[in-house]
VOBA-1610 file (N, C-alpha, C; in pm, whole numbers, padded with zeros to 5 digits, always signed):
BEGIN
Unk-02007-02284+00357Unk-02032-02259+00215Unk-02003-02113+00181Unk-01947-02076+00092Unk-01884-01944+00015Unk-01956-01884-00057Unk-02041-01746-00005Unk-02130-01688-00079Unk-02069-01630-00172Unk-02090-01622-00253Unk-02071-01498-00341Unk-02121-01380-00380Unk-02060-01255-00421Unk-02151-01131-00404Unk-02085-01034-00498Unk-02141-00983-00607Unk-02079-00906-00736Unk-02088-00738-00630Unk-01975-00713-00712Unk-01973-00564-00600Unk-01898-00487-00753Unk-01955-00376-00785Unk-01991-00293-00912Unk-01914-00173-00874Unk-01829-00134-00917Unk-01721-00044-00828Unk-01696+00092-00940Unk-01796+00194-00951Unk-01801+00259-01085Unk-01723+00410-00983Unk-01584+00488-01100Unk-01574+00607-01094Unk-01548+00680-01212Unk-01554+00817-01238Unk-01515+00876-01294Unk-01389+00942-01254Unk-01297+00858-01232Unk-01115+00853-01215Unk-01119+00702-01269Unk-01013+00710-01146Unk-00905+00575-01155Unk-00996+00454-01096Unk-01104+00505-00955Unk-01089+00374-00887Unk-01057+00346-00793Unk-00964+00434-00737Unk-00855+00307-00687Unk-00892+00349-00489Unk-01024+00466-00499Unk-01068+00472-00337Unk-01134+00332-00343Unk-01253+00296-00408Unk-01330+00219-00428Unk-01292+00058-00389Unk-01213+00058-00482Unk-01098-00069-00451Unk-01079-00063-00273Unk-00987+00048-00238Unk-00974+00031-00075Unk-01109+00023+00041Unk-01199+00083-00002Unk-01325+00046+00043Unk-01402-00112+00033Unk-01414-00127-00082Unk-01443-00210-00122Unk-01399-00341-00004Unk-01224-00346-00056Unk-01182-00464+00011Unk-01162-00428+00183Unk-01138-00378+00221Unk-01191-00320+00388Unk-01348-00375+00432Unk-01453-00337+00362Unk-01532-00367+00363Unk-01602-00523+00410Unk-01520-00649+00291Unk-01539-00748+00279Unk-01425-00829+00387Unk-01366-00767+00401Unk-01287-00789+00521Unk-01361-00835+00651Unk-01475-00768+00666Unk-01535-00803+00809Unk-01620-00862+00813Unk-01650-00996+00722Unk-01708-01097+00649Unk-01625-01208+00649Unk-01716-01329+00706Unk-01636-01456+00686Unk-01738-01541+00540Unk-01680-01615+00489Unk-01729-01685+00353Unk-01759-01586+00266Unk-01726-01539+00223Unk-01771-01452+00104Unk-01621-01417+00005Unk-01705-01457-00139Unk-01656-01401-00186Unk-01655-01315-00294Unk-01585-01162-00233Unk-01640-01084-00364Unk-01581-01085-00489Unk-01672-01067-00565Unk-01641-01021-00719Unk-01625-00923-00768Unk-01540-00817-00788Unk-01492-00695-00826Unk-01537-00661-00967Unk-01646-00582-00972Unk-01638-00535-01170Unk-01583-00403-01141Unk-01478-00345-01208Unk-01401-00223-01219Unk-01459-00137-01305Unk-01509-00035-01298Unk-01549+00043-01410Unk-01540+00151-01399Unk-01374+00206-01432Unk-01331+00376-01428Unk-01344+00417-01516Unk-01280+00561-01495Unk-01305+00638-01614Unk-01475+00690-01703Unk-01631+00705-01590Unk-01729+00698-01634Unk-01747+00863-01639Unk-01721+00912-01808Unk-01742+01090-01828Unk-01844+01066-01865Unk-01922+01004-01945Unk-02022+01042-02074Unk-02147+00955-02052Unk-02269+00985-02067Unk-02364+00907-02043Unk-02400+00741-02166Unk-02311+00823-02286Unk-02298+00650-02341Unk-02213+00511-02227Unk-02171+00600-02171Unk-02040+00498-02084Unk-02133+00414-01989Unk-02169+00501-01908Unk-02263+00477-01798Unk-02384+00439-01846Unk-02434+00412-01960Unk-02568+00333-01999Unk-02479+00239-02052Unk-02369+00166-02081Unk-02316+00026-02147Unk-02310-00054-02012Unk-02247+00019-01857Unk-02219-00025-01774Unk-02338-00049-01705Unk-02474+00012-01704Unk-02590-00002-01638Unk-02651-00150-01718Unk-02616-00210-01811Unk-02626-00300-01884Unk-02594-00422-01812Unk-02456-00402-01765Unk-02363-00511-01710Unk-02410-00551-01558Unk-02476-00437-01513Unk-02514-00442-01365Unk-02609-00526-01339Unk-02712-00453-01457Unk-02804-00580-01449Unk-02777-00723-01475Unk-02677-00728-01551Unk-02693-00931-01588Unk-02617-00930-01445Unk-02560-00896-01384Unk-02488-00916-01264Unk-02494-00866-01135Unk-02634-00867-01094Unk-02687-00799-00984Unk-02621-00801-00875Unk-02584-00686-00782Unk-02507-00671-00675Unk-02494-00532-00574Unk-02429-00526-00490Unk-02389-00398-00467Unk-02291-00288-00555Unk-02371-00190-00551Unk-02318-00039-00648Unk-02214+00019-00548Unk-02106+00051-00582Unk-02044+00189-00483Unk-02015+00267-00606Unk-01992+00395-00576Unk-01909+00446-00698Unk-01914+00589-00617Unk-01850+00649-00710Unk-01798+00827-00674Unk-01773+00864-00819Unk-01849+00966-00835Unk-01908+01019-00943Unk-01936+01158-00908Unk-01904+01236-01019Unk-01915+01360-00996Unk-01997+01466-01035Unk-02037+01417-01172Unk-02148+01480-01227Unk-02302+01428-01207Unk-02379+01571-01122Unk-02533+01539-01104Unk-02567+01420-01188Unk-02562+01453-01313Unk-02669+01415-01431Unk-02648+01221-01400Unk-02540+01221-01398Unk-02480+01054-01419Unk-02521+00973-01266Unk-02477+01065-01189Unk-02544+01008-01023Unk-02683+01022-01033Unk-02784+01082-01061Unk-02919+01049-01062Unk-02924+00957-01146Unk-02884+00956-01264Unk-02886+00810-01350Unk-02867+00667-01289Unk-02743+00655-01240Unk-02754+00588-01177Unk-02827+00510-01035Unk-02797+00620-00971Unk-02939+00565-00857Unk-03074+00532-00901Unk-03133+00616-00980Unk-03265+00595-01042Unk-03296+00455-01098Unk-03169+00384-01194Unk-03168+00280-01254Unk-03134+00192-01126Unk-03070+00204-01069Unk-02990+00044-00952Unk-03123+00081-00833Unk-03233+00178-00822Unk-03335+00152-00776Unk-03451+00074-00809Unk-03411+00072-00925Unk-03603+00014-01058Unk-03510-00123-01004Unk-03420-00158-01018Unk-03398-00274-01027Unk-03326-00373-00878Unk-03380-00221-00752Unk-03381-00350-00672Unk-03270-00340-00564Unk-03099-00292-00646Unk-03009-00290-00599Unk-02990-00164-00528Unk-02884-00210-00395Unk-02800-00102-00299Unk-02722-00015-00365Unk-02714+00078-00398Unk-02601+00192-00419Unk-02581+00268-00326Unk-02439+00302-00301Unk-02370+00368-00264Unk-02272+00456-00277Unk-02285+00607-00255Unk-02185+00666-00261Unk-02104+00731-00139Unk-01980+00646-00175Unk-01915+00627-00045Unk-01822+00781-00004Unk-01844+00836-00102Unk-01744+01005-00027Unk-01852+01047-00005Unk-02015+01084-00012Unk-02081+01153-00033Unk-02096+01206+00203Unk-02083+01124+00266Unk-02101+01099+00400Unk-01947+01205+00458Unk-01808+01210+00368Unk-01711+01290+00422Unk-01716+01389+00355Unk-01782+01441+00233Unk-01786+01557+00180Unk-01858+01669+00242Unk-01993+01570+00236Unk-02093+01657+00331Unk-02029+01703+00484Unk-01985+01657+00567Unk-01913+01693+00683Unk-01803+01813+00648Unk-01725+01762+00573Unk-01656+01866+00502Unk-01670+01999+00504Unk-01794+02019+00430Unk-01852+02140+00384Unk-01970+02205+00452Unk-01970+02122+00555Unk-02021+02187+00647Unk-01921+02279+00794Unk-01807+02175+00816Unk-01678+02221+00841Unk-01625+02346+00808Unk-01586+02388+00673Unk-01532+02456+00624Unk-01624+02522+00551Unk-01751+02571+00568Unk-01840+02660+00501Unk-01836+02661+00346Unk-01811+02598+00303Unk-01786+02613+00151Unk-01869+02491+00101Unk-01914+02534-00061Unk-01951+02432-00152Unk-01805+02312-00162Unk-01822+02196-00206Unk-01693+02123-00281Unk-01730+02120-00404Unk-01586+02150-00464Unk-01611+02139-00601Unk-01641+02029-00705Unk-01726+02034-00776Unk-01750+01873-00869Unk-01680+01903-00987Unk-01566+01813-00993Unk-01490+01828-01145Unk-01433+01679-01119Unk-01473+01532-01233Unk-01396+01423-01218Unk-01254+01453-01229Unk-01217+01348-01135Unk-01007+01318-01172Unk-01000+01383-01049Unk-01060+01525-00973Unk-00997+01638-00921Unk-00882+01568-00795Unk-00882+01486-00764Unk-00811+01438-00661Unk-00670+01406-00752Unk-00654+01413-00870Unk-00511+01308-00948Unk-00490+01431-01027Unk-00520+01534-01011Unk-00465+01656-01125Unk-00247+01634-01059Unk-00193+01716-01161Unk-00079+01673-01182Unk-00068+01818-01166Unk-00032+01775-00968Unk+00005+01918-00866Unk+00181+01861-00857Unk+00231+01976-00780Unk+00330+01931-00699Unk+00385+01807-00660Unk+00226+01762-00526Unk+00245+01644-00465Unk+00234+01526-00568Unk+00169+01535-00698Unk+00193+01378-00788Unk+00319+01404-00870Unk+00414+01494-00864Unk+00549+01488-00909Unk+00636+01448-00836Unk+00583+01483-00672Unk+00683+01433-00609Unk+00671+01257-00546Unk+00530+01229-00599Unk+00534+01084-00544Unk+00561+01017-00654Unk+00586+01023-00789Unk+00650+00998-00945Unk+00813+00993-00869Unk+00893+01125-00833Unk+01029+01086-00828Unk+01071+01037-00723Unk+00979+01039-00586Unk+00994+00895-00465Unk+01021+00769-00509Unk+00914+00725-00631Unk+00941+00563-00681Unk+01033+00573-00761Unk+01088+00660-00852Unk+01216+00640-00958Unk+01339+00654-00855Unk+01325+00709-00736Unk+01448+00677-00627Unk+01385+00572-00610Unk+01328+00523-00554Unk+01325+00411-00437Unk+01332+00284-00568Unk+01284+00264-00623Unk+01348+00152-00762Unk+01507+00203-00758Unk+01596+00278-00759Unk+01701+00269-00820Unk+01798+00242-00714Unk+01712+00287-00568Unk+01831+00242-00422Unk+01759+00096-00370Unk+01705+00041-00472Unk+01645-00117-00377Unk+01790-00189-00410Unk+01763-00252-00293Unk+01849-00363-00273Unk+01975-00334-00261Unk+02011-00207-00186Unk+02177-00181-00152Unk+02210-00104-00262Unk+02144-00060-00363Unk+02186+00049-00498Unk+02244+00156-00446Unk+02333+00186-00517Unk+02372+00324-00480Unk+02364+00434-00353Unk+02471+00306-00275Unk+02492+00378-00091Unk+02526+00562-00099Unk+02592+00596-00232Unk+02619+00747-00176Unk+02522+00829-00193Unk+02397+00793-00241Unk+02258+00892-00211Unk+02173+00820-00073Unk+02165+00750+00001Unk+02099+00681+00076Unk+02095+00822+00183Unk+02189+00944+00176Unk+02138+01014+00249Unk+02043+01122+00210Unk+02016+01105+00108Unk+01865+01187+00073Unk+01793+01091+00089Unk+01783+00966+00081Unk+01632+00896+00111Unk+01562+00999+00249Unk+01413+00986+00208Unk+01312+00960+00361Unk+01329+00859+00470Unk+01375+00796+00411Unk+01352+00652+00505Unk+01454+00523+00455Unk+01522+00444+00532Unk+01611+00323+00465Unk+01579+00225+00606Unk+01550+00102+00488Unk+01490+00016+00543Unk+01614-00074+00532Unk+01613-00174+00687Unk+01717-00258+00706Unk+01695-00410+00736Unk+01764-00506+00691Unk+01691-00613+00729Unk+01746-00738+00648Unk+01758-00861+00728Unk+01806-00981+00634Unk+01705-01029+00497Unk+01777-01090+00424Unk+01752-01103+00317Unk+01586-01170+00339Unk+01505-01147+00268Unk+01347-01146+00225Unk+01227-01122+00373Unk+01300-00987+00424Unk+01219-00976+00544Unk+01096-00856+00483Unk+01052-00850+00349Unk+00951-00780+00300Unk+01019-00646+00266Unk+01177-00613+00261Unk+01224-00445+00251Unk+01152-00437+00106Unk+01182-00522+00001Unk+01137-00415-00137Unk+01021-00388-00114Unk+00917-00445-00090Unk+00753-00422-00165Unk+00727-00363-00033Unk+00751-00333+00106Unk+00758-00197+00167Unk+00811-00072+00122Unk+00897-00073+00101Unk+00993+00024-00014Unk+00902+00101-00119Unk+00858+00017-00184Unk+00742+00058-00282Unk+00615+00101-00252Unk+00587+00027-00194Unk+00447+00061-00096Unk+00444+00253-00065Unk+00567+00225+00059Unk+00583+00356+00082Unk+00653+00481-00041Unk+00705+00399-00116Unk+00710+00546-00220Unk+00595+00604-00288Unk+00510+00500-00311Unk+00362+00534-00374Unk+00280+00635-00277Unk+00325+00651-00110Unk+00264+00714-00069Unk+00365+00863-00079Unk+00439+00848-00169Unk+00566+00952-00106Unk+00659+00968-00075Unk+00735+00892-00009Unk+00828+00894+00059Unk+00963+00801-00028Unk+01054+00867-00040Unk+01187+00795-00081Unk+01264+00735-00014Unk+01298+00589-00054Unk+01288+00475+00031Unk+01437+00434-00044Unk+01542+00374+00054Unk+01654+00285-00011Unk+01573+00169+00130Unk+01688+00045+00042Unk+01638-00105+00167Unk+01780-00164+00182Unk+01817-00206+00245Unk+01973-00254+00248Unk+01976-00378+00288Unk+01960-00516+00198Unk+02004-00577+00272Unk+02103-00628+00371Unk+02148-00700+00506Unk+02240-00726+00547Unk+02242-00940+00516Unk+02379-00898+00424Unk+02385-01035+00364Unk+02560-01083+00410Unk+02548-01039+00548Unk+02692-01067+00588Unk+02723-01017+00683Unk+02866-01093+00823Unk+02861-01008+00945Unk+02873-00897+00891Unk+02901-00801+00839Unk+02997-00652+00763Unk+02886-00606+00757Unk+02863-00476+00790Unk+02757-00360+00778Unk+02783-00288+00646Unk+02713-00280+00588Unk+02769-00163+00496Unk+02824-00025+00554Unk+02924+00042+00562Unk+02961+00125+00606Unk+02901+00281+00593Unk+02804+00274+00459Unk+02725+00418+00441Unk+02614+00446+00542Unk+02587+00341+00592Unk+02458+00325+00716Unk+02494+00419+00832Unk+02652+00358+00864Unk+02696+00424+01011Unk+02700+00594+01004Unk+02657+00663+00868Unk+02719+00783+00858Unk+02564+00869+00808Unk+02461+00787+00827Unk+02352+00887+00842Unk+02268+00958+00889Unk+02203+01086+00861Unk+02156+01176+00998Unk+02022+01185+00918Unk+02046+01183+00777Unk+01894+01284+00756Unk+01745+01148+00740Unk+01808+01037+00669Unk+01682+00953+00697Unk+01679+00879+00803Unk+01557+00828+00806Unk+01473+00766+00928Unk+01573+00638+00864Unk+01646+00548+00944Unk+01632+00395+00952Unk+01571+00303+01075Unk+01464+00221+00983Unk+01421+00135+01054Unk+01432-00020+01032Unk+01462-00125+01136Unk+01555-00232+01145Unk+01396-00335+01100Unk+01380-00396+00971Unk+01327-00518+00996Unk+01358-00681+01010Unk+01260-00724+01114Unk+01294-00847+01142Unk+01137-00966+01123Unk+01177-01044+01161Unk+01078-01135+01175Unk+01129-01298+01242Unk+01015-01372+01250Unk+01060-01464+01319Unk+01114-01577+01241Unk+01157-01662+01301Unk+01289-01753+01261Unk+01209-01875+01110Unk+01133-01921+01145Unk+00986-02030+01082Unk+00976-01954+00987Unk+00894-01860+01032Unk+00853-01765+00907Unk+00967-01775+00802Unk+01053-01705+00850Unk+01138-01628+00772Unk+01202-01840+00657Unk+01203-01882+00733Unk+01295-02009+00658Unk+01152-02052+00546Unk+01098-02035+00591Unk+00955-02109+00472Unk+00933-02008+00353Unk+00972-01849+00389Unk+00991-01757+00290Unk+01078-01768+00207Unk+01172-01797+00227Unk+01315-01823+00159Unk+01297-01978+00095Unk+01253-02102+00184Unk+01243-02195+00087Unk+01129-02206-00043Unk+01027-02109-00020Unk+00954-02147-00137Unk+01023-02039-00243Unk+01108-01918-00195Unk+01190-01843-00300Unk+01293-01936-00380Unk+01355-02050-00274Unk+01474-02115-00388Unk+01366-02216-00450Unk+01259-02273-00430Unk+01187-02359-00530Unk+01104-02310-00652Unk+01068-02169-00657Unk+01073-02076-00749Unk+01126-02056-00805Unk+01298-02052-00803Unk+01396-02056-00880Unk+01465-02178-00920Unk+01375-02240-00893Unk+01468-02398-00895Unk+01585-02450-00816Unk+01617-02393-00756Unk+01741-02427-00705Unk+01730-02489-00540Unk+01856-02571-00518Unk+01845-02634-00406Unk+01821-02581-00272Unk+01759-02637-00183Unk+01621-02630-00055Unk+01797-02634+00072Unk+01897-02692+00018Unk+01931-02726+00141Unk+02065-02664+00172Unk+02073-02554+00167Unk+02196-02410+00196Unk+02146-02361+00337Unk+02290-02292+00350Unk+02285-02221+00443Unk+02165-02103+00507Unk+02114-02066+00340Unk+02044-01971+00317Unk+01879-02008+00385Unk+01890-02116+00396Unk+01739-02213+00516Unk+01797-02276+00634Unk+01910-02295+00655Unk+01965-02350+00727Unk+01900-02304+00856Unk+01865-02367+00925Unk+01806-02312+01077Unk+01888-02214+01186Unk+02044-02315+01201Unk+02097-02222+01236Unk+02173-02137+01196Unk+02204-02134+01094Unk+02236-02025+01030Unk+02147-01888+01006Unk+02051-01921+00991Unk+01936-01806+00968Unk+01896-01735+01079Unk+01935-01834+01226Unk+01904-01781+01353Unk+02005-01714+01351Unk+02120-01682+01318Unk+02237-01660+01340Unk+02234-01463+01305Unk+02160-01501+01166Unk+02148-01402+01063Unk+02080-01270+01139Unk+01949-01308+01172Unk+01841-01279+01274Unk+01930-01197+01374Unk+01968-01262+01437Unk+02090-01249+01599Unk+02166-01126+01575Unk+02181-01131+01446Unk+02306-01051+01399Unk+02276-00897+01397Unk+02138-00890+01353Unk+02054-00795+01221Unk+02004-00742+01401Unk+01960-00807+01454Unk+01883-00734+01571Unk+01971-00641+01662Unk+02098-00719+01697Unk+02262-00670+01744Unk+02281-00516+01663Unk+02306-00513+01566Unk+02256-00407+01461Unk+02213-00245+01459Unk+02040-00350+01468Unk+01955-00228+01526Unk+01984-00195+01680Unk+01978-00278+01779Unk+02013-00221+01908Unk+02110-00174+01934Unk+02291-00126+01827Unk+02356-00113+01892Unk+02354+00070+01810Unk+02275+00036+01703Unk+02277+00206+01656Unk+02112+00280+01711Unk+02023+00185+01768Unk+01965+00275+01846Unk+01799+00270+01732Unk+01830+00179+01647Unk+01708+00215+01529Unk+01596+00101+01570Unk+01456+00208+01521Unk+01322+00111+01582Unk+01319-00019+01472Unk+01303-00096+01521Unk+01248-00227+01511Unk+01101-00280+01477Unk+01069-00267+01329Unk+00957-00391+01323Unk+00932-00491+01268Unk+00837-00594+01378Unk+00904-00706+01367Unk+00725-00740+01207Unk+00807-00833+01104Unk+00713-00809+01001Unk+00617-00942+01006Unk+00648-01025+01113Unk+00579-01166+01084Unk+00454-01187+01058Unk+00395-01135+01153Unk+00230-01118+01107Unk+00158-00973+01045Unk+00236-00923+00973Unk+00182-00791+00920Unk+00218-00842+00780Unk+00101-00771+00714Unk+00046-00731+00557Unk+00173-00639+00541Unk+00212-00612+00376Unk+00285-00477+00386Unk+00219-00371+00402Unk+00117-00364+00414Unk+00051-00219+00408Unk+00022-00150+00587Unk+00031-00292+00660Unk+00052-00295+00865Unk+00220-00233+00853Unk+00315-00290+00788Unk+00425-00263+00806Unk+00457-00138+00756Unk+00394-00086+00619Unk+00402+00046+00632Unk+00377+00165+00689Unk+00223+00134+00732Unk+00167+00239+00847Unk+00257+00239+00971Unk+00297+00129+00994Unk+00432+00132+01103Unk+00540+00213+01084Unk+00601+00190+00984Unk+00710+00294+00948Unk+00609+00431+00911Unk+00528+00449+00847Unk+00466+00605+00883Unk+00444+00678+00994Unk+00401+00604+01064Unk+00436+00640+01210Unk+00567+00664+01279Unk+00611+00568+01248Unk+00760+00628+01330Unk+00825+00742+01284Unk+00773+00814+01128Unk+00820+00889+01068Unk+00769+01029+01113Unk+00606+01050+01153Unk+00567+01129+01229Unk+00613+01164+01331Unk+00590+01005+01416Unk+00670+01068+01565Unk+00829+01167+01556Unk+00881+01107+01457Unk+01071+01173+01460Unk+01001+01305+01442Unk+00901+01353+01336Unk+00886+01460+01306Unk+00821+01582+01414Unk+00706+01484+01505Unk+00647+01565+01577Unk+00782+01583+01747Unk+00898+01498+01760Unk+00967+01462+01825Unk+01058+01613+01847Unk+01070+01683+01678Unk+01227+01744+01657Unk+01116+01871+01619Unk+01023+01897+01596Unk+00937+02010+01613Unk+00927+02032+01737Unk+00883+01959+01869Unk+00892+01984+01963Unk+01017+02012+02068
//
């Protein structure tokens, strides 16, 4: 039987730690399921008394990260009278923090999303990596960070994306034919890494893509051996230019990205050393 459990996810930002906590969290739980109330953006104490409203008809666990005294005693004070867990989930790495580094931390909401350097440069990572998906424009592929390789629906875009959101400028190339694209053989400055996956997988991906589009189940494009063929080809590929390999079958995109983050370190900590 499938519990259910309201989980009250209040910041004064975006959110979007809370969210990764959150679902990590419920992760190490079987039957359950949570219920997400989102409630960013909490500056003003009208805000945070409409939302202390909602908590109650919907009793649950509190997390939030909040920055101003006044609104965090508010809150705890209230999700105490009434019973409920709150939590504030940075409050455990801040404190370490600042004990670390001798210093107060500063309380100002947003302070993590101010519009530095680094959120300009993870803004023009995704306006590259949208404009080199899918084989776009081979004569910049040598400024990418990273170019991802791989037969057709082995997860390259929404890795691609994934990883530009963290930064990094991403082209994906498919290989949709024996013929390599020829801009591949001629690069030094990004990382390429070869994805693959297994044969099943990969044909059940592709057939529920042509029944999505309507179109017919029984091409080459599912064909068993043909697709093994494809596979055969793409791996030949990576082993003959020397590029790491991961294989995506049982990984989330977010396993497959930390994979390629890694390999991106190692080159880095590799050529420093």
């Amino acid at each position: 039987m499938t519990k259910r459990l309201h989980l009250h996810l209040l910041s004064d930002s975006t959110g979007e730690t809370l969210e990764v906590v959150a679902k990590a969290g419920l992760a190490h739980f079987e039957g359950v399921e949570g219920i997400k109330h989102f409630w960013p953006m909490i500056r003003s104490e009208g805000h945070l008394d409409r939302v202390l409203v909602e908590i109650a008809q919907r009793p649950g666990l509190v997390l939030f990260t909040l920055a101003n005294p006044q609104h965090r005693r508010r809150l705890e004070t209230q999700c105490h009278a009434l019973g409920l867990p709150v939590v504030a989930i940075l409050d455990p790495v801040i404190d370490s923090l600042s004990r670390l580094l001798g210093q107060e931390a500063k309380v100002k909401p947003g302070l993590q999303h101010v519009l530095d350097s680094a959120y300009f440069a993870r803004v023009e990572a995704i306006q590259f990596t949208i404009a080199h998906d899918d084989g776009l424009s081979p004569d910049d592929w040598e400024e990418a960070d990273i170019v991802l390789v791989g037969v057709s629906r082995s997860s390259k875009t929404p890795t691609s994306i994934y990883l530009a959101n963290r930064g990094y400028k991403v082209a994906n190339v498919p290989l949709v034919s024996e013929q390599t694209p020829p801009a591949l053989s001629t690069l030094s400055k990004p990382l390429v890494v070869g994805l693959t996956t297994h044969l099943d997988r990969l044909i059940q991906v592709r057939r529920n893509r042509l029944l999505s589009l309507s179109q017919r189940p029984d091409t080459d494009y599912v064909d068993p051996e043909a697709v093994a063929s494809e596979i055969a080809r793409a791996r030949r590929l990576f082993a003959d230019n020397g590029w790491p390999v991961i294989d995506v079958t049982r990984r989330s995109i977010e396993e497959t990205a930390a994979a390629v983050m890694n390999l991106v370190q190692e080159r880095l900590e590799a050529r420093e050393a």
